[in-house]
C-alpha positions in Angstrom: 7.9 6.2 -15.6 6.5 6.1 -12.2 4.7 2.8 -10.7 2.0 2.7 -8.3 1.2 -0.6 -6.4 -2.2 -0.2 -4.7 -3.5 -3.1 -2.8 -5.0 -4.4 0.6 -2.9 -4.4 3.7 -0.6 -7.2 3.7 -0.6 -7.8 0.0 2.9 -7.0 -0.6 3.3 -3.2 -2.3 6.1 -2.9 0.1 8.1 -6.0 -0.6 7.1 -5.9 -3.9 8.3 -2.2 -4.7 11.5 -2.5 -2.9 12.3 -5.5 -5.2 11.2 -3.7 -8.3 12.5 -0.6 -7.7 16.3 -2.5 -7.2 15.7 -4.0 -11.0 14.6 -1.0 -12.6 17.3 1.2 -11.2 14.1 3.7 -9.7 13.6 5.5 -6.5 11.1 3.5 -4.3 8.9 5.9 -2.2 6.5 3.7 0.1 3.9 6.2 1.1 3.3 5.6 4.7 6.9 5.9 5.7 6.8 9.0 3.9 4.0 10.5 5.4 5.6 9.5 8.9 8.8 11.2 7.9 6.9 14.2 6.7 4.7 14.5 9.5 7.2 13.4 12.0 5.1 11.0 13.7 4.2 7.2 13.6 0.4 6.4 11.3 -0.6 5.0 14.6 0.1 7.9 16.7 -1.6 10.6 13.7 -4.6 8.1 13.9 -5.0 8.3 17.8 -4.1 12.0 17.6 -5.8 13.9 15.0 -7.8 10.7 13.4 -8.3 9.2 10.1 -10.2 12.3 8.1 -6.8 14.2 9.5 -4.4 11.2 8.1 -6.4 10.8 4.6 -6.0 14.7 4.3 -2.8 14.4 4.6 -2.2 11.3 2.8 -4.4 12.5 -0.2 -1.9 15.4 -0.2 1.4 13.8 0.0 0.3 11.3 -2.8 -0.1 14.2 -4.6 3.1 15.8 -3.9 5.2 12.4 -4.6 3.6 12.0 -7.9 3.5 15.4 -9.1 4.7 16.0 -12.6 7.2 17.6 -11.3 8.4 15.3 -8.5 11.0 11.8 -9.8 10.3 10.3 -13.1 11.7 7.0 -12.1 9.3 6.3 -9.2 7.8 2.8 -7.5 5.3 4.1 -4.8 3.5 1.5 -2.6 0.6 3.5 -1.7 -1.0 2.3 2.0 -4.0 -0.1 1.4 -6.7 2.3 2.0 -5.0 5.6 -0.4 -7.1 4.2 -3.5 -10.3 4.8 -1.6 -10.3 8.8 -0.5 -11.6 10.6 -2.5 -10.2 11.4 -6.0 -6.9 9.1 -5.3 -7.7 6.7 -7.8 -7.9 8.4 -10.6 -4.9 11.0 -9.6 -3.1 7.9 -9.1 -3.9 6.8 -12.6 -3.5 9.6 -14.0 -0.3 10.2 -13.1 1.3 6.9 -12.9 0.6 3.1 -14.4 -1.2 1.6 -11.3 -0.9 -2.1 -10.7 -3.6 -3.7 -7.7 -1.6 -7.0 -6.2 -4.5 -9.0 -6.0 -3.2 -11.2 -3.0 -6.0 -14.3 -2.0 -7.3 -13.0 1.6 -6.3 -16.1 3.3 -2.9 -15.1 2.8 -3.4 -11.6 3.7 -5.2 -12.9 7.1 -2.2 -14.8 7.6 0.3 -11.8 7.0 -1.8 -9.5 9.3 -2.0 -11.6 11.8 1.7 -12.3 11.9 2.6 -8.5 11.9 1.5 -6.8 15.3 2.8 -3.0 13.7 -0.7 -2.8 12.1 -3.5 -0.7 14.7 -6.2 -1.9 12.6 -5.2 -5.5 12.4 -3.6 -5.9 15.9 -5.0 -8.4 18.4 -7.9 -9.2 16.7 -7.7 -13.1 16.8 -10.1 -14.7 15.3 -11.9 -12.0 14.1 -8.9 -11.0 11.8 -10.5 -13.1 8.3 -14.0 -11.6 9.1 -12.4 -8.0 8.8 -9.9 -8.6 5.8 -13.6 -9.8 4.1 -15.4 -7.0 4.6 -12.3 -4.5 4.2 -11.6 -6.1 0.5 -15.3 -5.7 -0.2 -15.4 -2.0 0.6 -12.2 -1.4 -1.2 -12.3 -3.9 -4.2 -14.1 -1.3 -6.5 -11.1 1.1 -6.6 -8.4 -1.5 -6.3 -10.0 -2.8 -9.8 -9.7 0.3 -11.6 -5.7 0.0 -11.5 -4.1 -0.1 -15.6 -3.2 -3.7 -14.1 -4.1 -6.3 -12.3 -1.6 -8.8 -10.6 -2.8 -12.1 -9.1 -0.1 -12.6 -6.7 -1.4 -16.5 -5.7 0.7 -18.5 -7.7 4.0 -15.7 -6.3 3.0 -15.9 -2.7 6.3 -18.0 -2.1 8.4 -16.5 -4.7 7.9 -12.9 -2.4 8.6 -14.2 0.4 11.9 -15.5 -1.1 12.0 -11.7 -2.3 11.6 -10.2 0.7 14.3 -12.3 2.6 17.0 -11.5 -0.1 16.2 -7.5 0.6 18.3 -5.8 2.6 16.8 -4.4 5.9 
């Protein structure tokens, strides 16, 4: 069975997959560090560099590639926040793997965001940082909700944090 967690920025596919991936004795692949290895350089530095058509290219492709029938059949993939949204990622993603969206409440994901300075697109924005998660989540909302499942990850906000401190770094 492969997994894939789809989700805004901040909402906890990482955390999450690590954690589920430990239970269910499967290979967790998070997407971004994936595309970094494969590409040998940072997300930050391919979007300065080349630019985000150039990164969702790639990304669109190595999604592919990780959940290709004949890639790992014990898989958690947490997909980066904005995967679900170029084009046809969605529905290869569901196609090929039982998606769950972690529906996380924005003020939470503000507060994440704001709190981890290795995001380009969230870093110093102040203020400003609620504003842009709103109008991020609306853009993306439509393909997040077309995931087999959908988690409401309010009442577990503590409970991953508690995950993510008993993971190993």
């Amino acid at each position: 069975m492969k997994i894939s967690l789809v989700g805004m920025p901040g909402s906890g596919k990482s955390t999450l997959g690590k954690y589920l991936s430990q239970k269910l004795g499967f290979t967790f692949i998070d997407l971004d560090a994936y595309i970094e290895q494969k590409e040998g350089k940072s997300i930050a530095t391919l979007f300065a560099q080349h630019g985000e058509a150039y990164f969702r290219a790639c990304e669109s492709q190595y999604l592919r590639e990780v959940l290709s029938p004949l890639s790992l059949t014990s898989l958690v993939l947490a997909t980066g926040g904005g995967t679900p949204c170029a084009g046809d990622n969605m529905a290869w993603i569901n196609a090929h793997s039982k998606s769950i969206w972690l529906h996380t409440p924005l003020d939470i994901l503000a507060q994440r965001l704001a709190q981890n300075q290795k995001r380009p697109m969230f870093k110093d924005k102040g203020e400003a940082l609620p504003e842009i998660v709103q109008k991020l989540f609306a853009q993306r909302k439509e393909y997040y909700q077309k995931a087999h499942l959908i988690l409401e990850l309010a009442d577990f906000f503590p409970k991953l944090e508690v995950s993510k401190e008993a993971l190993p770094q």
